[in-house]
Structure formats: structure tokens, C-alpha cells
C-alpha positions in Angstrom: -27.9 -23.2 -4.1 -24.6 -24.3 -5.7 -21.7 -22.3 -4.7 -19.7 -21.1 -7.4 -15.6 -21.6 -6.5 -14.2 -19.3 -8.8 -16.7 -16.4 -7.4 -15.3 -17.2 -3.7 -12.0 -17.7 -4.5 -11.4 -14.5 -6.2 -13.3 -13.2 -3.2 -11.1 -15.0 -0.9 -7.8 -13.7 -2.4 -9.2 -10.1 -2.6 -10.4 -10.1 0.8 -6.7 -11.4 2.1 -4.8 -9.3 -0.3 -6.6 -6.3 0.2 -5.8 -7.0 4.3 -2.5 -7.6 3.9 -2.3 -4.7 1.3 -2.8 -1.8 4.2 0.5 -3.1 6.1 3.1 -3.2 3.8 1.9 0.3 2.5 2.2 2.0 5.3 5.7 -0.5 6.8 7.4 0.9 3.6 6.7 4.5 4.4 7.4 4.3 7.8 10.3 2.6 7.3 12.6 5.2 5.9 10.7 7.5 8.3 12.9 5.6 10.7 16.1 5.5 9.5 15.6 9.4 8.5 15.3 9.8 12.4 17.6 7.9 13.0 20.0 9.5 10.8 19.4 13.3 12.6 19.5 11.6 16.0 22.9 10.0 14.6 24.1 13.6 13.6 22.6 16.4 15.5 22.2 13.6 19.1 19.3 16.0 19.7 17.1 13.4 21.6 13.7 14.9 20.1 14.8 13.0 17.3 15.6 9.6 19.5 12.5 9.9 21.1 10.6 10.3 17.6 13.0 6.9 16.6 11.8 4.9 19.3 7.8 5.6 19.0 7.6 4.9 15.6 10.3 2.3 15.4 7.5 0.5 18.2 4.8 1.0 16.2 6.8 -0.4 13.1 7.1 -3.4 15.1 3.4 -4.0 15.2 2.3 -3.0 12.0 5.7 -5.1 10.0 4.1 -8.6 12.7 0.6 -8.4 11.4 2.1 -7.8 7.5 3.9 -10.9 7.5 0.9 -12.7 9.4 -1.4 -11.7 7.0 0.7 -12.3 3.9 1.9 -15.7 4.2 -1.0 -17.2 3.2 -1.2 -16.1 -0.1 1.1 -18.0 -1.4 -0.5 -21.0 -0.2 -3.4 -19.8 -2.2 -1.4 -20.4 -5.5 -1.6 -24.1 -4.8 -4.9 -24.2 -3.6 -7.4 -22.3 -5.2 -5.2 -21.6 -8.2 -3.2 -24.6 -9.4 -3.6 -24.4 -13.1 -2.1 -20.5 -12.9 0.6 -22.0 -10.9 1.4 -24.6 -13.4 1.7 -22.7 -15.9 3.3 -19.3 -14.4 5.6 -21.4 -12.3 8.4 -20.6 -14.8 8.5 -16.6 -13.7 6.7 -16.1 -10.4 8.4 -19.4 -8.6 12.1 -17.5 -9.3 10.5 -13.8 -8.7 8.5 -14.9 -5.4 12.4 -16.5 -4.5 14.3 -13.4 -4.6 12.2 -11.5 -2.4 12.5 -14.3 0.1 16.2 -14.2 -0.8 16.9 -10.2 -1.6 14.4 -8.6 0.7 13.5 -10.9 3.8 16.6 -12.3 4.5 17.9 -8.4 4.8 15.3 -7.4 6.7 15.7 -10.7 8.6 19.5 -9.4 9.1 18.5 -6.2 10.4 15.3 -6.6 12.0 16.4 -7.5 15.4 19.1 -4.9 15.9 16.6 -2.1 15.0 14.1 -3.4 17.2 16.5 -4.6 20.3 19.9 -2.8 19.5 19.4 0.8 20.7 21.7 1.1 23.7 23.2 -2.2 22.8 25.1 -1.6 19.9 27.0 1.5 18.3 24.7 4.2 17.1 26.2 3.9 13.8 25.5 0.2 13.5 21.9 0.8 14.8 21.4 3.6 12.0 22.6 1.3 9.7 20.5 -1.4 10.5 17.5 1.2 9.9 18.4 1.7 6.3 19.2 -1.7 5.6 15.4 -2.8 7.1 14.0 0.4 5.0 15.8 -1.1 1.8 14.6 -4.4 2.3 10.9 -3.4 2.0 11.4 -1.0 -1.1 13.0 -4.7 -2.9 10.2 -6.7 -1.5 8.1 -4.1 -3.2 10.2 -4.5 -6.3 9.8 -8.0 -6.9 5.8 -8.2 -6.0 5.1 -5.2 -8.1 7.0 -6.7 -10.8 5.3 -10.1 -10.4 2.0 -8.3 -10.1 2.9 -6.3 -13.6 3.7 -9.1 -15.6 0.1 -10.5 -15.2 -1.0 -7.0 -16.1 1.6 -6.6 -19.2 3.0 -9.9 -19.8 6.0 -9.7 -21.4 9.3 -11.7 -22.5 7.6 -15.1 -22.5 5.7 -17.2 -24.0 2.9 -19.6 -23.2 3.8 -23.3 -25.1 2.0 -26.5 -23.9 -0.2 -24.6 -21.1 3.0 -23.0 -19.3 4.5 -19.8 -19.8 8.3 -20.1 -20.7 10.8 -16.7 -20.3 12.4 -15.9 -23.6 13.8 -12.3 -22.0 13.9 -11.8 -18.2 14.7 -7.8 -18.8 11.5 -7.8 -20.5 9.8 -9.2 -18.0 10.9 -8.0 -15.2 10.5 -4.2 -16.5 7.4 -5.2 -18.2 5.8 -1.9 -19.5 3.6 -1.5 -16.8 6.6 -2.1 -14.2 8.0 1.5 -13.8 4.9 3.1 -13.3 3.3 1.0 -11.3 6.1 0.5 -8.9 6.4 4.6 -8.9 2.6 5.1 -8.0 2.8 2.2 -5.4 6.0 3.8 -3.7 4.8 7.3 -3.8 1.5 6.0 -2.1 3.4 4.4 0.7 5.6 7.8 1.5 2.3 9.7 1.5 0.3 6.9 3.9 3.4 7.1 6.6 3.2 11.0 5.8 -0.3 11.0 6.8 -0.5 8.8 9.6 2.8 10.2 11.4 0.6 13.7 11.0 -2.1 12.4 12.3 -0.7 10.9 15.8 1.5 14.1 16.2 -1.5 16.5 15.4 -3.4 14.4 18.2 -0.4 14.6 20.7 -0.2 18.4 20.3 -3.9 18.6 20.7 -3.5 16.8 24.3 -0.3 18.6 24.6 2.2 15.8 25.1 5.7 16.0 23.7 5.6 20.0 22.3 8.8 19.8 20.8 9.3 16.1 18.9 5.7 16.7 18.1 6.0 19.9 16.2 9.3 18.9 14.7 7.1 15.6 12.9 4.5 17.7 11.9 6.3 19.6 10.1 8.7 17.3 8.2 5.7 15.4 7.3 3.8 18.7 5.9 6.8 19.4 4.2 7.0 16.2 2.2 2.9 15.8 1.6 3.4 19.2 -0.2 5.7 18.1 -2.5 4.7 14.1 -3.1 1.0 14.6 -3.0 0.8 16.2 -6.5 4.0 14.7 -7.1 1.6 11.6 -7.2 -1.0 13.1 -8.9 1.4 13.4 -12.6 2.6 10.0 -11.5 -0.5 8.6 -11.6 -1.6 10.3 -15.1 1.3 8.9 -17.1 0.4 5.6 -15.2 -2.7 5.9 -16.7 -1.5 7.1 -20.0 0.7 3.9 -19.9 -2.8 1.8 -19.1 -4.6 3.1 -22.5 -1.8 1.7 -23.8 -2.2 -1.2 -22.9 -5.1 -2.2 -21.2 -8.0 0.1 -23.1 -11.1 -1.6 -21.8 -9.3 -0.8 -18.0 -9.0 3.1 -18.9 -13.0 2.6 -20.2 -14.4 1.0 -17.5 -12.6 3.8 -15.3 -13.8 6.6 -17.2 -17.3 5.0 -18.1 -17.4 5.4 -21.6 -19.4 2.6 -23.2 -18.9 4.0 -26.9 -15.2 4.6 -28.5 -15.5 8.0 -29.7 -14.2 11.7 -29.3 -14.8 14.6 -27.0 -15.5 12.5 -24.3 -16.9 14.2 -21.4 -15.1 13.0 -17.5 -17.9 11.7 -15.5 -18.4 13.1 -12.2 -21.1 11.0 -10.9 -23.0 7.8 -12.9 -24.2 4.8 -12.6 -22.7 1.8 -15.1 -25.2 -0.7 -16.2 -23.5 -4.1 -17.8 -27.0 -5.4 -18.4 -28.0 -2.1 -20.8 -24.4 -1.7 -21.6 -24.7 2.1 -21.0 -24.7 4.3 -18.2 -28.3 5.4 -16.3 -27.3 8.8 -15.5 -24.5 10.8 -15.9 -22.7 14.3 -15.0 -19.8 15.3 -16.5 -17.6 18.1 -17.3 -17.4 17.9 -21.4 -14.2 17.1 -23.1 -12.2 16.5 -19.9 -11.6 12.9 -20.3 -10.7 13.0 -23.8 -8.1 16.2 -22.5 -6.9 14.5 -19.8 -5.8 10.8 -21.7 -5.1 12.1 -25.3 -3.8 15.6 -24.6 -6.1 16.8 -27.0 -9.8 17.7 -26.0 -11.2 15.7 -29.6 -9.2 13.1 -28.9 -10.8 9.2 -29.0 -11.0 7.1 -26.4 -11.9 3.8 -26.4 -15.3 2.3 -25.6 -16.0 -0.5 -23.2 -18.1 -2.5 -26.4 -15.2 -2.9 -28.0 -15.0 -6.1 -26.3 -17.7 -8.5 -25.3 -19.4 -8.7 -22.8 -17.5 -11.6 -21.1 -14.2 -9.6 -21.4 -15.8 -7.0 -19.6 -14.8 -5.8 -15.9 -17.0 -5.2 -13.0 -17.6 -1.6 -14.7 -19.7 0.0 -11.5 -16.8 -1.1 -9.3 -14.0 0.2 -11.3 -15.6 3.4 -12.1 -16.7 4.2 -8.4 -13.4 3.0 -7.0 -11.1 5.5 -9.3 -13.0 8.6 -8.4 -13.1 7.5 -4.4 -8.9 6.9 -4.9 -8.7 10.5 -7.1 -10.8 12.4 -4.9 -8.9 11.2 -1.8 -6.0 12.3 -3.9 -7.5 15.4 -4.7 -8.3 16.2 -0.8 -4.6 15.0 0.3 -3.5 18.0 -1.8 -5.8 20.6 -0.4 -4.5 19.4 3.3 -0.5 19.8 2.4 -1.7 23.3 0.8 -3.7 24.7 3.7 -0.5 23.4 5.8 1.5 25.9 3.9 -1.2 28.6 4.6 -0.8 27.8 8.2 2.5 28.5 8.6 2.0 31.8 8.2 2.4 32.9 12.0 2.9 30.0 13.4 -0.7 29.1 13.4 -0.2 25.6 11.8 0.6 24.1 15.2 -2.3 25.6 16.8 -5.3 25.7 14.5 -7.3 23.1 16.3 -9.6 22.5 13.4 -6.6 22.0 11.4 -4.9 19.6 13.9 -8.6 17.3 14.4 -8.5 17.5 10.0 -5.0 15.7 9.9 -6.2 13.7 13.0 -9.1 12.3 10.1 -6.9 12.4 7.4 -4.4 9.6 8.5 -7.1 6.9 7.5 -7.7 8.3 4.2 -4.4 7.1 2.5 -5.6 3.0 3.6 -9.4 4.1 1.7 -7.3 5.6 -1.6 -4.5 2.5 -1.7 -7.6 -0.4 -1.5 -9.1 1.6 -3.9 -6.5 1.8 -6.4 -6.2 -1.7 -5.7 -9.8 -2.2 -6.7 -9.1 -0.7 -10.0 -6.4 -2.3 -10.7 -7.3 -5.7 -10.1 -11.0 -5.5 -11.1 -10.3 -3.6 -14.4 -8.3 -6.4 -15.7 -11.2 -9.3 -15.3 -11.6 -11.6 -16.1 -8.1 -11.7 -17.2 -5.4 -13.5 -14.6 -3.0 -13.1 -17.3 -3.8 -9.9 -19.4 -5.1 -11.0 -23.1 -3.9 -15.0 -21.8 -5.3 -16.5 -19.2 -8.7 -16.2 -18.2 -9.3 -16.8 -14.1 -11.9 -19.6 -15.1 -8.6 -21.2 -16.8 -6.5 -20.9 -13.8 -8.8 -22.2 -11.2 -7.8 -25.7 -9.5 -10.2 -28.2 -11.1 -11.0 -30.2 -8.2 -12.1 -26.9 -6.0 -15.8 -26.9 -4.9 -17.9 -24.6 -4.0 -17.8 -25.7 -0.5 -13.9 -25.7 0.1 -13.7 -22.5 -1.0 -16.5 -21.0 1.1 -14.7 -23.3 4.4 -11.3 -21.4 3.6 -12.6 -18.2 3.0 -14.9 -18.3 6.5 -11.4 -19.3 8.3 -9.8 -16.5 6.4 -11.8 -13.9 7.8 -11.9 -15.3 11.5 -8.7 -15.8 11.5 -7.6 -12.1 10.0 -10.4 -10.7 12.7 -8.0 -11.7 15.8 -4.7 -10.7 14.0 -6.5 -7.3 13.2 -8.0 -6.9 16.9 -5.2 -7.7 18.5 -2.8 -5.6 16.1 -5.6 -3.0 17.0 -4.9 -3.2 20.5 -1.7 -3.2 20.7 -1.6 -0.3 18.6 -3.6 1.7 20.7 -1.5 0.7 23.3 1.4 2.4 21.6 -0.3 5.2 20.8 -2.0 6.2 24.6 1.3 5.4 26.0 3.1 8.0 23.6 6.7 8.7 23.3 7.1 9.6 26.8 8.6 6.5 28.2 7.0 4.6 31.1 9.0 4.3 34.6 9.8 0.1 34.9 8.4 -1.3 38.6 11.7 -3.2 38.5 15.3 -1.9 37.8 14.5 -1.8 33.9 16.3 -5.4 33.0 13.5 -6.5 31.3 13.2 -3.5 29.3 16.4 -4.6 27.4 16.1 -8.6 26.9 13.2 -9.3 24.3 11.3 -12.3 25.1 8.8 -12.5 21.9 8.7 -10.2 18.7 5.9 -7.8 20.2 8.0 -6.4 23.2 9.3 -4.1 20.9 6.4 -2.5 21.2 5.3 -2.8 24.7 9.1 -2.6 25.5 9.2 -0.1 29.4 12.4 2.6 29.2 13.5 4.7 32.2 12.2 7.7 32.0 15.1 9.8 33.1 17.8 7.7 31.7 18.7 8.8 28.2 20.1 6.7 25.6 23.4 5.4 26.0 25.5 4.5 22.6 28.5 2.3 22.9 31.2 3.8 20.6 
């Protein structure tokens, strides 16, 4: 059988992009979390909130390691797998891939240490501001990717002469119309994933009764923000996809699985896409809804996936199943920050058990809706690498086989198997051990000199010694 390098290479750089994906949204998030705790610790020196600082800031440590292990390789796969793209992209991603390095990792590079090995080392206002400068550093790495990202979805300000893509306005395509909204969605998503997860762990903790007080106090905050982000998201996400009829129609069809461009389209609940037949097999829908929800207007037209051919069409099964899992995760997030509220009511949000084992649940769900959303976004633009430009065919390295590509992409995932099992277990190291600090077997010293990037996390502190700040 002959092996088809453009099929494993797009599979390859969605399997290591859809890997590296769950780190950063969830680092970005948990982040500011930090430097938030650290900014109460700072001004009320109530050690609940120092205690908070230190777990999270550990379990930081491990998730921001396997983030950067799992996404330096995609660059490489630029050269490898995608040479041509590079070629002729080279122009705009080669300077917007260098100002993250420059903007983004060399703050965070700045920083990084002092957060992880500064507390008790270093004034507490230089540690607190060390947290904000590591929190801002991944919201401008998230700037420049997204942006990068955008531009193949909107390309804008440049034009393609002689097979390579030459800026004529970097405004334009830097904020290309996609840009805002995208970056907005992605953002949001990452505040709601570290909302989740930190609700999760503390509704487990008060569960097993460990740490009442810090506990309570996390729950809370977080319940307090998923209230107000979690439909927050929800508009975000329908003027993002207002802004993606716009401009990518046969996206906003394939996601709504309507075949036909026509009015009083119904919102499918349930079907099952056929390319072959170019129809759907079954359906069930509410009538009108999708036409309401896109145009404003319950008659109004939206556009049909045979408006294009076949060729130019997306995966449709894929992008149609992946929305509704990412909406009705959405959906469900929102119920959860709602019955919160409920539960307040008498205190019994901190000891409904059934509520606490739901949030316990709940903190995977944001990694299902972001891959998700990924899903649709990257599958509803095929076979587009460049929207309307640049087919992936066209951007394939010429000399790739078959072979190559299925050697890299077997490494890929053997590779990415340790870093996950062992981020895995150190994780759950993190977690069993809690925020109550371990007692060190010798007189702590080795609790304060960091000997590889990981003993931040596995990092012993004396368990009656608080936290001493040199002023």
C-alpha cells in the first residue's frame, strides 16, 4: 500500500499541535491565577493565599516544562514536512515566530526562575513582580501565534508574487480580520480551563478535607469568575462566528451542516454528513435556529457547502461533530457556574458532595472543548494552508515520502507518550502531596538550591516555618 505524505503529515502536525495545544491553554490561565495570589499574599500577608501561590505556582512548573517540550518541534516541522509553505510564508511567519522568541520567551525567561526559586529569596515585591511579568509573557506568546495562526485563516496585507508571499501592510496583517476574535475566544478559553481545573483540585481537597480554609477561599474565586466568563465566552464565540461567515462561508457550512445555500435554515442537533451524497443521512433540528443565530434574522440565508467543489470541501462529519462537542461543553460549563450560585445559598456550595465530585469531572472538560475548537478551526479551513491561496498539497516538501512521514510521526507519538507519562506523574505527585508542605529529612537546604527545572515542583518546605520575605 503506498503511503500518502500529505495524509501523515497533516496527521503528524495535528497530533503534535493538538498535544502541545492542552499546555499552553491551561499555563496562560494559570498564570495570572498566580500572580493574582500572589498579589493578595503581597497585600493582605494572609498565608492562605501563600500557600495557594506555592501549589499552583508547582504545578505551573510542570505543566509550562512539558509545553515547551512538546512545542519545539513544530517549528522543525515547517522545514520538514512543509518546505514549500515555508518558502513562501517565510516573509511574515520567520519575523512573527521571532518576536515571540524575543517579546515573550525572553520575558518569561527573565522571570521564570525567580518565580519558581525566589520565594524567601528575594523581596516579596520583586517576587510578585516576577509573577506578572511571567503571566504577561504567555498572554504575548499567545498574541503572536494567534496572529500567525489568523493570517493563514484571513490573509491579509500581502501579497503572493513569484511563489512567496511579500507584506505590503504589517497592521493589516498582524490584526488580520480574524485576529481580534480569535485571540479573544482563545484567551477567554484559557481563564475558563485554569478556572476549572483550580475548581476541580480544590473541590477534591475539600472532599478529603485538607486545607479548609485556602480551599474554600479557591473555590470560590474560581466560581466567581466561571459565572461571569463562561457566557462571557459564549457572545464571544457568536461574533467569532459571525466574523467566520464573513469570511470563511464553506467553514460556517460545514459547522452547521447545511449542504444547500438557502433560508430558514433549521440548527442541527444531531446528523450525520455524507461528502459522498453531498447531503446529510439524517437530521434533527430545531427550525430556523441557525438562520437566527448567524443572520439575526430567522429567514435569513446561509450559505451551502456546494457552493464550492468538492475538493474545496472540509472534512464536513468532523467539523460538524466537533462544534456541537466544543458548544455543548460550553453549554454545560454554564449550567456548573449557575448551579454554583444556587449553592451559595446557605453555605451549601462547600458541602454539596455531588456538587464538589461534578467540578471534580468538570476540570477535564475545558482540554475536550479547546481540541475541539481546534478541530474546527483547523479542519474547516481544508484544504486551504493559506485561506483562498495555498492549498496543503502546494505546501508539502516535494521530496517527502510516504515512509519519512510515517518514521517521524511513529517517533512523535513515542516520544510525546514519556513526556505525557512522566508530566502525568509528576503531576499527581503534586497533587497527593497537596499544599500542605512536607517536613525535609535534612535541615531543608536542599529545599532552597534548585538543581534541575522540575524541583520546583517536588521542591520539600518546612512545615512550620512560614515564609520569610527579605525587605
Amino acid at each position: 500500500m503506498e503511503l500518502d505524505p500529505l495524509l501523515l503529515s497533516r496527521l503528524q502536525f495535528a497530533f503534535v499541535v493538538s498535544f502541545h495545544a492542552i499546555f499552553p491553554v491551561f499555563t496562560i490561565g494559570l498564570a495570572s491565577y498566580i500572580a493574582l495570589l500572589n498579589g493578595l499574599f503581597y497585600k493582605t500577608e494572609n498565608p492562605a493565599w501563600d500557600r495557594l501561590a506555592l501549589f499552583w505556582t508547582r504545578v505551573f512548573a510542570v505543566v509550562f516544562g512539558m509545553g515547551v517540550v512538546s512545542g519545539i518541534v513544530m517549528s522543525f516541522q515547517f522545514g520538514t514536512n512543509w518546505s514549500n509553505f515555508s518558502y513562501a510564508s517565510a516573509n511574515f511567519l520567520g519575523p512573527m515566530l521571532s518576536y515571540e522568541v524575543v517579546t515573550a520567551f525572553f520575558l518569561e525567561a527573565a522571570f521564570l526562575g525567580v518565580l519558581l526559586f525566589g520565594r524567601g529569596k528575594v523581596p516579596q515585591g520583586v517576587h510578585l513582580f516576577a509573577s506578572i511579568m511571567v503571566a504577561l509573557g504567555t498572554f504575548i506568546s499567545s498574541f503572536w501565534i494567534l496572529s500567525a495562526n489568523s493570517w493563514m485563516q484571513t490573509p491579509a496585507g500581502a501579497e503572493l508574487i513569484d511563489g512567496r508571499f511579500h507584506i505590503t501592510d504589517w497592521a493589516a496583517a498582524i490584526f488580520n480580520p480574524s485576529f481580534p476574535w480569535r485571540f479573544s475566544h482563545m484567551v477567554m478559553a484559557s481563564f475558563i480551563t485554569g478556572g476549572f481545573v483550580v475548581a476541580g483540585v480544590s473541590a477534591w481537597y475539600l472532599l478529603i478535607g485538607r486545607d479548609v480554609e485556602a480551599n474554600r477561599r479557591a473555590l470560590s474565586m474560581c466560581l466567581w469568575l466561571l459565572l461571569v466568563l463562561t457566557p462571557a465566552q459564549a457572545v464571544i464565540g457568536d461574533f467569532h462566528g459571525l466574523n467566520t461567515l464573513e469570511h470563511q462561508p464553506t467553514k460556517v457550512a460545514a459547522m452547521e451542516g447545511n449542504w444547500e445555500t438557502q433560508s430558514n435554515v433549521p440548527l442541527l442537533l444531531a446528523a450525520w454528513p455524507d461528502s459522498a451524497s453531498q447531503g446529510n443521512r439524517f437530521e434533527l433540528g430545531i427550525p430556523n435556529l441557525a438562520s437566527l443565530i448567524l443572520t439575526h434574522h430567522a429567514d435569513g440565508e446561509v450559505p451551502g457547502i456546494r457552493e464550492v467543489p468538492p475538493e474545496e470541501q472540509p472534512p464536513v462529519w468532523l467539523v460538524f461533530w466537533s462544534f456541537r462537542v466544543m458548544v455543548g461543553i460550553g453549554l454545560l460549563m454554564i449550567a456548573v457556574a449557575l448551579v454554583g450560585l444556587w449553592l451559595r445559598r446557605g453555605g451549601r456550595l462547600y458541602r454539596h458532595r455531588g456538587f464538589l465530585q461534578t467540578l471534580r469531572l468538570m476540570s477535564v472538560t475545558p482540554f475536550v472543548a479547546v481540541l475541539a475548537g481546534w478541530f474546527v478551526t483547523e479542519t474547516g479551513r481544508a484544504p486551504w494552508l493559506v485561506y483562498g491561496i495555498m492549498t496543503h498539497a502546494e505546501g508539502l516538501t516535494p521530496s517527502l515520502t510516504g515512509g519519512m512521514a510515517l518514521f517521524t510521526l511513529i517517533g512523535y507519538v513515542a516520544v510525546y507518550a514519556v513526556v505525557f507519562a512522566c508530566g502525568t506523574y509528576y503531576l499527581t505527585r503534586v497533587v497527593r502531596q497537596g499544599m500542605l508542605p512536607e517536613s525535609p529529612d535534612d535541615d531543608g537546604a536542599e529545599a532552597h538550591h534548585a538543581k534541575r527545572p522540575l524541583s520546583a515542583a517536588t521542591a520539600r518546605f518546612d512545615d512550620d516555618a512560614a515564609p520569610t520575605w527579605r525587605q
